[in-house]
N, C-alpha and C positions, 0 to 999 in steps of 0.2 A: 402344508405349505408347498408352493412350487417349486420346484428342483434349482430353478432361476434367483429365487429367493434365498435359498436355501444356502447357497454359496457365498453371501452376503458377509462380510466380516463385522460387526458389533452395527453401526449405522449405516453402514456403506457407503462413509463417506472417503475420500484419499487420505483424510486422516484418520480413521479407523486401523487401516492397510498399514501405514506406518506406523502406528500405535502398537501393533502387533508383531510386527517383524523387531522393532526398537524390543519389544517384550522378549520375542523369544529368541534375540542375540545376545540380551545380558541373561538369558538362561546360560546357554551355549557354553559364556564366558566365566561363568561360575558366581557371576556378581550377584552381591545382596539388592535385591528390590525393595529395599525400605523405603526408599526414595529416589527417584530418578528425576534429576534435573535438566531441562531443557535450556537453550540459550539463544537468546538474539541481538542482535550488535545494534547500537544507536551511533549513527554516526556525530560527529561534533565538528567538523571544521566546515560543515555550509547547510543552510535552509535547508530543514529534511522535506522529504516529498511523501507522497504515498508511496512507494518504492521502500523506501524507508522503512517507512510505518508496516508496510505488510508480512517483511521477516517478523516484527515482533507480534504482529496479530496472528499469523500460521504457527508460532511456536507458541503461544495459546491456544492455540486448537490443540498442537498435540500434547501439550497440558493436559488437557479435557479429557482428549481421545485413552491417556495413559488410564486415567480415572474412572473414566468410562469401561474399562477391562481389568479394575480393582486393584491401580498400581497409584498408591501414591506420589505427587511430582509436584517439584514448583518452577515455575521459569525465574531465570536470571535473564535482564534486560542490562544488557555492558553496555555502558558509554567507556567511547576509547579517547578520552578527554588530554591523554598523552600522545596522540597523534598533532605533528607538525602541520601547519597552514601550508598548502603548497601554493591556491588561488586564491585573491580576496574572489569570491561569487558575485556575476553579474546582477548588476542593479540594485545594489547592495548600501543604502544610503546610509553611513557612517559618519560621527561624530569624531571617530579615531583614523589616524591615516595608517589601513592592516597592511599596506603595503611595506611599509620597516616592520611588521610583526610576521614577513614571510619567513615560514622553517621556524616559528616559534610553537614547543608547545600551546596546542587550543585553552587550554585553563590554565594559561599563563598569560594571557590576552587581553586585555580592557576589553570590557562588555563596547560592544560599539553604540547599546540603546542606551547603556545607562542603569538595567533595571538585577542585572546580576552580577554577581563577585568577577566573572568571565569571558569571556567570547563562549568558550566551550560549556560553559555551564549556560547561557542564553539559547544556543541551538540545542541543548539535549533537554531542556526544559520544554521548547515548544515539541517535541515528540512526546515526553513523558506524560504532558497538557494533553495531548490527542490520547496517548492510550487512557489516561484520566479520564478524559470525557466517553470515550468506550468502555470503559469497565472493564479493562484488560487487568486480571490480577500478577501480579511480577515483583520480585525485588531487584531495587537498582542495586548495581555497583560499578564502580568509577575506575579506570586504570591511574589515574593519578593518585589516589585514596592508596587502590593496593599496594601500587610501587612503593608510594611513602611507608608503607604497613610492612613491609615487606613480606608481604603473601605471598609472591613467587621466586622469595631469594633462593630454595631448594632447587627448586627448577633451573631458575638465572645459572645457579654454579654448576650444575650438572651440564648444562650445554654450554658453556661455555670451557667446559673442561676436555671437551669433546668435541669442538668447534671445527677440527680438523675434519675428523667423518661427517659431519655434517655439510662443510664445505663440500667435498669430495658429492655427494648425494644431490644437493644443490646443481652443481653441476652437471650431473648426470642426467637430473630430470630436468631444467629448464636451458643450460647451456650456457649458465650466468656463470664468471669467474669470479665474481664480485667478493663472494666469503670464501673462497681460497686463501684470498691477502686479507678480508677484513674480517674480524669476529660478528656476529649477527647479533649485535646490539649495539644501541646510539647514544652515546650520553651526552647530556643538557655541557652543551659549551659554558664551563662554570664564567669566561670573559666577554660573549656575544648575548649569551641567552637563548643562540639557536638549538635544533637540535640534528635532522636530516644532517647538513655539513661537516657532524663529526666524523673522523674512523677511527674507529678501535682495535689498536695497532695489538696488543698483549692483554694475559691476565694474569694476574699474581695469587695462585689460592693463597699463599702464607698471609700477605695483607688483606687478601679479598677486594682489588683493586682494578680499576683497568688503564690501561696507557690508552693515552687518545690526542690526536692532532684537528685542529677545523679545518678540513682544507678547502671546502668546500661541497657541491653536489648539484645535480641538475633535477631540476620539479619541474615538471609540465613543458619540458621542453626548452624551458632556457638553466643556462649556469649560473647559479649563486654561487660567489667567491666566499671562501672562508674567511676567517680572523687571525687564521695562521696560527692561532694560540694552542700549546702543548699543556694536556693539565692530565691531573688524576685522577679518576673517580669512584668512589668507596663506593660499592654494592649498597649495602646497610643504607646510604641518605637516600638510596631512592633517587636521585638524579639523570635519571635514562631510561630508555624503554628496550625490548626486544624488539629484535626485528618480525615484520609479521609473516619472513617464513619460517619462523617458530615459537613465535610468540602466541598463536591459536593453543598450538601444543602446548605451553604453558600453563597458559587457563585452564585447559580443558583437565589436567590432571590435578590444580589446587584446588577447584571447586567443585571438580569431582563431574563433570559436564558428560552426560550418556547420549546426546539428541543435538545436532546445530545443522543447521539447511546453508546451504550458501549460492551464491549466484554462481551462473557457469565460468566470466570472466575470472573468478578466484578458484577455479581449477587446479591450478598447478601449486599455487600456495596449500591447498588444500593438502593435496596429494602429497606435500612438502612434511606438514606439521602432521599428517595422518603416520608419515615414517619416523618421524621425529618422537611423535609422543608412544609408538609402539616398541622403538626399537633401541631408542636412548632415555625417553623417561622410564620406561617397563608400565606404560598406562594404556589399554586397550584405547584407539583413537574413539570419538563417541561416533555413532549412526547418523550421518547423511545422506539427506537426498539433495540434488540438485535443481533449481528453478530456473525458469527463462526469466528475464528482463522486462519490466514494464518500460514500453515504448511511448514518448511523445505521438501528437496527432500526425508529425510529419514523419514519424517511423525512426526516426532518434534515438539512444539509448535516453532515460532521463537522468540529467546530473545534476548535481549541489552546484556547481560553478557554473551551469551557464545560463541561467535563467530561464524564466516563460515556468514555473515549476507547475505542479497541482499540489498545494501541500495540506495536510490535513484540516488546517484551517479553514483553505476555501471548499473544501470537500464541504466541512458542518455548515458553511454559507449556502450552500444548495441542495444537498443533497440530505436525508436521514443517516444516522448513527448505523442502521441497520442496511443500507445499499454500501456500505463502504466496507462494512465488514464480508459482506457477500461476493464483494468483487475479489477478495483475500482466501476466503474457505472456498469458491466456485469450483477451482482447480489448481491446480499447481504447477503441471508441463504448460508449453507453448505460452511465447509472445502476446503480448495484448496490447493496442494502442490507446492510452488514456488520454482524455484531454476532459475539460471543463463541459463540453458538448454532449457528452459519455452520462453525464450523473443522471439527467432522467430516467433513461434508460433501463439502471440499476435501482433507481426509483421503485420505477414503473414491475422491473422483473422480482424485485422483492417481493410486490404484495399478490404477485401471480404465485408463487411456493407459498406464501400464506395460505391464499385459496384451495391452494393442492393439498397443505395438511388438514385444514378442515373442509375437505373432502367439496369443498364449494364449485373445484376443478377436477374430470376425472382425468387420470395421465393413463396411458394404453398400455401398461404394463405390472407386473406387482414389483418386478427389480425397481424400475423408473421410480414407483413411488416410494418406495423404502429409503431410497436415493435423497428423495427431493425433501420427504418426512426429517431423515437424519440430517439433510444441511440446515433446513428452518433449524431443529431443535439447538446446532453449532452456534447459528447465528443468532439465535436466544440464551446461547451462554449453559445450554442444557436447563432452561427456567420457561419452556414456552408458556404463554397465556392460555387462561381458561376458552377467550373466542378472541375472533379476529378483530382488528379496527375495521373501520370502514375506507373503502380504498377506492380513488379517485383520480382518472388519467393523470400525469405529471402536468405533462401542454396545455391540458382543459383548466387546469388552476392556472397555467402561466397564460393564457389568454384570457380568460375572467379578468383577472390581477392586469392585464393589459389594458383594460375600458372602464376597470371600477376606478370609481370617483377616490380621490388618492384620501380623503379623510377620513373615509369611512368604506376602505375595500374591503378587510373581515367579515361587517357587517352584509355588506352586496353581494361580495361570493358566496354566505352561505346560505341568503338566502334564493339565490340564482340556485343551489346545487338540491337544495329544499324541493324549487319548480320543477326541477327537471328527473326529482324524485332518486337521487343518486345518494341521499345521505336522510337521514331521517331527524336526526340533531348534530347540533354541534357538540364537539369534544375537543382534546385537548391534540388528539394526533392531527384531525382535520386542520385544526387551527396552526400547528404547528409547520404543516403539509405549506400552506396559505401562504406562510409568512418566507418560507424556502421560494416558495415560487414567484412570487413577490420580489424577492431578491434578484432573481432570475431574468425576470421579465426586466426587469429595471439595468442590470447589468451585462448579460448576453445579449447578443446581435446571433440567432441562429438561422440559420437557413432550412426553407423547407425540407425535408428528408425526400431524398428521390425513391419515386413507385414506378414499379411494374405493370406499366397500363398499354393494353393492344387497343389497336384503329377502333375500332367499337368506342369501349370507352371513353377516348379521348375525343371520340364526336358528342358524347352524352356529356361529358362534364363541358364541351361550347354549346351544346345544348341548353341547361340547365342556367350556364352564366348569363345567358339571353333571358330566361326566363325570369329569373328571381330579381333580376336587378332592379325593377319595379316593383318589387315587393312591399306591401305596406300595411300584414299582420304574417305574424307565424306560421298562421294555418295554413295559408294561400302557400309560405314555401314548401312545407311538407306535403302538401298533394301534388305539385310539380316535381318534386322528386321521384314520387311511384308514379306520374304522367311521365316523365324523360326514361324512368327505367324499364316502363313496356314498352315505351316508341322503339326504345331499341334492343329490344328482346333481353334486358338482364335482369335477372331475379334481384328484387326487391332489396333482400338480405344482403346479396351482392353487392349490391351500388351502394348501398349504405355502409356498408362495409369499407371500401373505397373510400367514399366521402368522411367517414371519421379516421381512416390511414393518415389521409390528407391532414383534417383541420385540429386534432387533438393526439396523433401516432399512437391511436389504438384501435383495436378491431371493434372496440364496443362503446357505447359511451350515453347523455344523454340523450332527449329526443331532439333530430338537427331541426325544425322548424324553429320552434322557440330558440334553440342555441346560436342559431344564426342571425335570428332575428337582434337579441342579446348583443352578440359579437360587432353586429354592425355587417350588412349584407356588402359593402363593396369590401371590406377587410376580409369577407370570407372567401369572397371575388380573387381580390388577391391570391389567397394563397392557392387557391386552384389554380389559378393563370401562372403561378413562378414553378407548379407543379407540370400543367403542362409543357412548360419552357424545358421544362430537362429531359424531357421525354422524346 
C-alpha cells in the first residue's frame, strides 16, 4: 500500500479522525467504552432547515464512524422543547395568535396547524420526519419529559448550590453580570405561563425550592414586561429549565453524553458548560469539534425566524435522500452557501463518487480514492449496493420534463433517454430522478450557470446559432457542430464539451443532434444566447 494511503485513519473520512481522537480521549480519561453516546440538538421554537438537520445527520456519522473502530454507540437527538418562543418565524401562517405565546415554553403552545399536542412538539416532528425519511438511527428525548422526570434534579441542586463560582466564571469568560444577581435557572411563571421573564432570586436546599419574581427580559431586541408576580418553585414539579450556560453541562453528565459538535456562534456557552461540567459536576466535558454555519444564497446566517428557509422538506421535493446526506458527511470546516439552486448540484456530484466507487471514474490518486470510497460507503449508511444505478445529468431530466407532454412525461423521458442510449431500461431510481426534476422544472426559475468561454468560442457558438436555426432533422445539427468546431480550430471533444456545460451542466451527456432536435432548436438557442450574455 502507498505510504499516502497508509496514513489513512479507518475511511478517511473527517469522521473516521474524530471517531478516533473521541476513542482514544475516553481511553485517556479512564472511561468504560461499553457505549459511547453521541448527541444532537433539535431545535423547537421555528421551521427547522437543513442547518438543523445536519447536526443530527453528522452526529450519525460519528455513530457509524465509533462502530466502524469496534466501539459501540447510540446517538441521542434532544429536542429542547423547554425553550421559550422568543419570535413567532416569518411567514408563519397560524391559526393561533403566538404572539401572546412570546416567552412561553415551546410545548406549552397550541400546535398552530392543528396536527400535534404543541407548537414544539409540531416543529420537532417535522426534523424527526426528515431524519425518518433518511434513515437516521437515534433515540429522542425531550427536555420537557426529563424536567418533569426529573433526570437532572442531581445536577439542578448541584449548581445551583454553587451558583456563586459559577456566576464568578460566567463573568470571566463572557463579561455578563447577569448570574452574579441571578441564579442560572428560569422557572415557568406559575401566574403568566411565561418563562425567559423570571429571575431566580435564591435557593432553599432544606425545601429544595427557588424564590423567583417575573420582572420581565429582553428577546430579540425588544423588552417584555413581567407580571411582577413573586412565587416558588419546588425542583421536584419540574417547572423551569437551566439556563443554557449550564444546562449543556447538565445533559451531558445525566446521559452520560462523550461526543456533541456545536456551531461556532455557541462558543462561549460551550466553553461555559465545558467548565461547569468538569469542574462542578466532576463529569469530563464530552469531545467537541466545531462547525461553520450553513449560509443562505445571499451569504446570511440561516435562521428559524426569518424565512426564505431550505428545509428538509423541500430538499426531498428536489433533490435525493442521498445528495442531502452528502452535503452533511462532504466536510465539516468552512461556510457553504445553500439555496434551492444548490440541489442539483449535489444531485449531480452524488452519482459522480458513485462512479469513483465502482471504479467507472478513475481519481488520480490512491488517498483521493480511499477518501471518495469511505464517504460513498457513509452515505450508504455503511450498506453500499452490489452495482451502481444508472445516472443521468440533473438538467437533462429538467429539460426533457420541460417539453414532455404533461400526461405522459415518464413515459417521454424515458423513452427520449432509451434514444440517446443513456439508460437502457427503466427502474425505480430513474423514475424516481424524473419525478424530482419534474418538480424542478415546474417550480424553479434558474438561470443559466455562467462559463468560461475565450473570443474563440464565443464566435463558434454565433456560429453555430446561425446554423442550426433552420434545422429540420438531427443529423443536419450534429455535423454542423463538428463543421463550426473545425472552421474554428476547436477539437470536437472540446466544443462539445462546452455545448453540454451550457444545455444540461455536465461535461458529458447524450448525443446533441437529436437532444437538440428533442429540446426544440430555438430553446436550445436561448440558452446559448443568455450564456453568451454573461460573458
Amino acid at each position: 500500500m502507498p505510504t499516502e494511503a497508509k496514513s489513512i485513519i479507518g475511511h478517511g473520512t473527517w469522521m473516521d479522525k474524530v471517531a478516533y481522537d473521541v476513542i482514544n480521549r475516553e481511553k485517556k480519561l479512564g472511561r468504560s467504552l461499553q457505549l459511547v453516546k453521541v448527541e444532537s440538538g433539535l431545535g423547537a421554537s421555528g421551521i427547522p432547515h437543513i442547518g438543523n438537520l445536519s447536526d443530527c445527520v453528522r452526529a450519525f456519522g460519528i455513530k457509524m464512524a465509533l462502530e466502524e473502530q469496534g466501539v459501540r454507540s447510540e446517538h441521542i437527538a434532544y429536542t429542547d422543547d423547554m425553550d421559550g418562543l422568543r419570535k413567532v418565524p416569518a411567514g408563519l401562517q397560524s391559526s393561533v395568535d403566538l404572539e401572546r405565546y412570546i416567552a412561553h415554553p415551546v410545548s406549552r403552545i397550541p400546535d398552530p396547524f392543528g396536527c400535534h399536542s404543541s407548537y414544539g412538539e409540531h416543529m420537532s416532528y417535522l426534523l424527526i420526519d426528515a431524519m425518518d425519511k433518511i434513515g437516521i438511527e437515534y433515540k429522542h428525548e425531550s427536555a420537557a419529559v426529563n424536567y418533569k422526570r426529573n433526570r437532572f434534579i442531581e445536577e439542578i441542586r448541584t449548581i445551583l448550590s454553587r451558583s456563586e463560582e459559577i456566576g464568578a466564571k460566567i463573568k470571566e469568560i463572557t463579561g455578563q453580570e447577569k448570574y452574579e444577581e441571578a441564579l442560572p435557572y428560569f422557572p415557568i411563571c406559575s401566574n403568566c405561563g411565561r418563562i425567559y421573564t423570571t429571575k431566580a432570586t435564591s435557593y432553599n436546599p432544606k425545601t429544595d425550592s427557588l424564590q423567583y419574581v417575573c420582572e420581565g427580559a429582553e428577546l430579540r431586541g425588544r423588552w417584555l414586561e413581567g407580571c411582577k408576580y413573586q412565587g416558588d418553585a419546588k425542583l421536584v414539579e419540574g417547572e423551569g429549565k437551566l439556563s443554557w450556560k449550564v444546562e449543556f453541562a447538565a445533559r451531558w453528565r445525566a446521559l452520560d453524553i462523550r461526543y456533541e459538535a456545536h456551531g461556532k456562534e455557541l462558543t462561549d456557552s460551550v466553553k461555559i458548560n465545558d467548565w461547569v461540567s468538569d469542574n462542578i459536576l466532576g463529569y469530563p466535558h464530552p469531545y467537541h469539534i466545531k462547525y461553520e454555519l450553513l449560509l443562505d444564497k445571499s451569504g446570511k446566517k440561516i435562521s428559524k425566524s426569518e424565512g426564505g428557509l431550505v428545509t428538509p422538506q423541500t430538499w426531498f421535493k428536489y433533490g435525493t435522500k442521498e445528495s442531502l446526506i452528502l452535503l452533511m458527511f462532504k466536510r465539516i470546516v468552512g461556510t457553504r452557501r445553500i439555496s434551492i439552486e444548490e440541489i442539483p448540484k449535489y444531485v449531480d456530484e452524488f452519482d459522480w463518487i458513485e462512479d469513483v466507487y465502482f471504479g467507472k471514474i478513475k481519481v488520480d490518486s490512491e488517498s483521493k480514492l480511499i477518501r471518495m470510497r469511505g464517504l460513498y460507503e457513509y452515505v450508504k449508511y455503511m450498506k453500499p449496493p452490489k452495482q451502481p444505478d444508472q445516472h443521468v445529468p440533473y438538467r437533462l431530466l429538467v429539460e426533457l420534463a420541460s417539453v414532455a407532454p404533461p400526461e405522459r412525461y415518464k413515459d417521454y423521458i424515458i423513452n427520449r433517454l432509451k434514444s440517446y442510449r443513456m439508460i437502457k431500461e427503466s427502474d425505480p431510481s430513474i423514475l424516481s430522478k424524473i419525478e424530482l426534476a419534474r418538480n424542478w422544472a415546474k417550480d424553479v426559475r434558474e438561470e443559466t450557470p455562467a462559463i468560461s468561454i475565450d473570443s474563440n468560442q464565443k464566435d463558434a457558438l454565433k456560429e453555430l446559432i446561425n446554423r442550426i436555426r433552420p434545422a429540420e432533422n438531427p443529423d443536419y445539427i450534429q455535423n454542423q457542430i463538428f463543421e463550426v468546431s473545425k472552421l474554428h480550430g476547436i477539437p470536437p471533444s472540446e466544443f462539445f464539451k462546452l455545448l453540454y456545460s451550457i444545455l444540461i451542466g455536465s461535461d458529458k451527456g447524450p448525443r446533441l443532434g437529436p437532444y437538440i432536435f428533442d429540446l426544440g432548436v430555438e430553446r436550445a438557442i436561448e440558452a446559448i444566447e443568455r450564456t453568451l450574455q454573461k460573458t
